[in-house]
C-alpha positions in Angstrom: -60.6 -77.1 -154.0 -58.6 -80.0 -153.2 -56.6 -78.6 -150.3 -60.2 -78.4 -148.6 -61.0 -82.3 -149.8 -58.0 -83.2 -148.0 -58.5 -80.8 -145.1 -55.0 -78.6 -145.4 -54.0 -76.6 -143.0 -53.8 -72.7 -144.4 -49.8 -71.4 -144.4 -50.5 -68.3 -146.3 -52.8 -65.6 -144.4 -53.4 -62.0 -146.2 -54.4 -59.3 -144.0 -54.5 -55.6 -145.8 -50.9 -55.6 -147.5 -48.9 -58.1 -145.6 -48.6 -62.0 -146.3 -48.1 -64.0 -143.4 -46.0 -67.5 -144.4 -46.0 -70.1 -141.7 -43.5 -72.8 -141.4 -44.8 -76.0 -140.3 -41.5 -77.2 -140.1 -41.1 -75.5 -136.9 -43.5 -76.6 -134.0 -46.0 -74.1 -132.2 -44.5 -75.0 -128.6 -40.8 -74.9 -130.3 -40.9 -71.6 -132.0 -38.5 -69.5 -129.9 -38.2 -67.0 -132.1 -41.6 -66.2 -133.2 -40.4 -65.0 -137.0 -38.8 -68.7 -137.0 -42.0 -69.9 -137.9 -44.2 -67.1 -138.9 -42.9 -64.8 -141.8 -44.2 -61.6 -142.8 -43.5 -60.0 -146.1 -45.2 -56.4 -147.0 -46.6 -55.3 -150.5 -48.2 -52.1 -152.1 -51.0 -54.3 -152.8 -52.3 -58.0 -151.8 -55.3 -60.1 -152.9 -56.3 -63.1 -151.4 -58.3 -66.2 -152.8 -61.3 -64.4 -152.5 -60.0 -61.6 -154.8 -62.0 -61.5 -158.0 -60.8 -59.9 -161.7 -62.2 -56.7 -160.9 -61.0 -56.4 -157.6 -57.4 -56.7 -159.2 -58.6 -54.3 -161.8 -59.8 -51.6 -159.8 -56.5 -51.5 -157.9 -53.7 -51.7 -161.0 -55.9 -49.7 -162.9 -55.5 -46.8 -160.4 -51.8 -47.1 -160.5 -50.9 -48.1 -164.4 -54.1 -45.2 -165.5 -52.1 -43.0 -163.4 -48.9 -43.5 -164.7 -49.8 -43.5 -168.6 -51.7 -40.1 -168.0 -47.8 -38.8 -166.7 -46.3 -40.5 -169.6 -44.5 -42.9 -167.4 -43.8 -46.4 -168.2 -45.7 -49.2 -166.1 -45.0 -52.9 -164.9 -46.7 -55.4 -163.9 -45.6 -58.3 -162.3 -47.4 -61.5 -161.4 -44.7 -63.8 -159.2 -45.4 -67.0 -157.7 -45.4 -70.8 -157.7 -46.8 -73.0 -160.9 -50.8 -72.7 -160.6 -50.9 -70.4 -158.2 -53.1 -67.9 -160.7 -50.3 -65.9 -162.3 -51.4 -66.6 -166.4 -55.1 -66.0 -165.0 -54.7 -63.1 -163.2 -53.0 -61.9 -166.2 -54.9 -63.1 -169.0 -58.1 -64.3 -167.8 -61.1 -65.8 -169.9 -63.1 -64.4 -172.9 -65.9 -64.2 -170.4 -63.7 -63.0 -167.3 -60.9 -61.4 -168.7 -57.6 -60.9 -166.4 -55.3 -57.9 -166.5 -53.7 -57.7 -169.5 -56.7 -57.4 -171.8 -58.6 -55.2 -169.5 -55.6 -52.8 -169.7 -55.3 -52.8 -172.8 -58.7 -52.0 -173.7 -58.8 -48.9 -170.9 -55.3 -47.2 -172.0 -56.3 -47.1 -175.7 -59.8 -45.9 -175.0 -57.4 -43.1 -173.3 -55.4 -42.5 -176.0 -58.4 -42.1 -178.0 -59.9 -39.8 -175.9 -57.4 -37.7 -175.3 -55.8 -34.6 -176.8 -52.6 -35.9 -177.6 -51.1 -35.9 -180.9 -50.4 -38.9 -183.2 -47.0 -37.7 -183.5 -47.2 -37.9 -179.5 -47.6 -41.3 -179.4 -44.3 -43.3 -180.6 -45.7 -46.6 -179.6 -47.4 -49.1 -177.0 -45.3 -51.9 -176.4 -46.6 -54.8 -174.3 -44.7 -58.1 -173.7 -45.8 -61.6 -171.7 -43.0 -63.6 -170.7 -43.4 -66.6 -169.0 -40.5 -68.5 -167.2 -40.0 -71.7 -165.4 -37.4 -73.2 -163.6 -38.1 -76.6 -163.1 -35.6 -78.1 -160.6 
């Protein structure tokens, strides 16, 4: 990891499901306002570098496996700055594969496997968009 090589200094701390941001732009000893420097931002779910595949796979598939046994419709989401792991987390490797395949694979095995009628199922519609604002 490069920002190791250059010995960085760590902004982004996740603790359970909050991110902590720190500004550097505001000195320690200045900070007044302790949110001035420090900002906190809460999620249902967080993963930190050390996150693997599975780990993201255990969670979403709780929540998504959930939802298609209601019949609800799911999203996922994967926001954040270029390389920062969103098409990995997502897609994966053929040998590690990311969300998106794994899902795939688990709600059609459901759909196999369970009662429901062909006439049930109108269709599975999944969509990857990827946008970038380049400024």
């Amino acid at each position: 990891m490069q920002e190791k090589i250059v010995k960085s200094i760590p902004i982004v701390d996740v603790r359970e499901n909050v991110v902590a941001v720190t500004n550097l732009k505001v000195p320690e000893y200045y900070a007044g306002d302790s949110r001035e420097r420090i900002r906190r931002f809460s999620f249902d779910y967080c993963f930190d570098s050390t996150s693997t595949q599975q780990d993201v796979f255990n969670i979403i598939d709780n929540v998504v496996g959930d939802a298609v046994r209601k019949k609800f419709h799911s999203c996922i989401l994967a926001y954040g700055q270029s390389s920062s792991g969103k098409t990995h987390t997502m897609m994966g490797f053929n040998d590690d594969p990311g969300l998106t395949p794994r899902l795939c694979e688990k709600i059609f095995a459901y759909l196999k496997g369970s009662d429901i009628d062909e006439e049930d199922v109108n269709n599975v519609t999944m969509r990857y968009i990827y946008i970038s604002y380049f400024f």
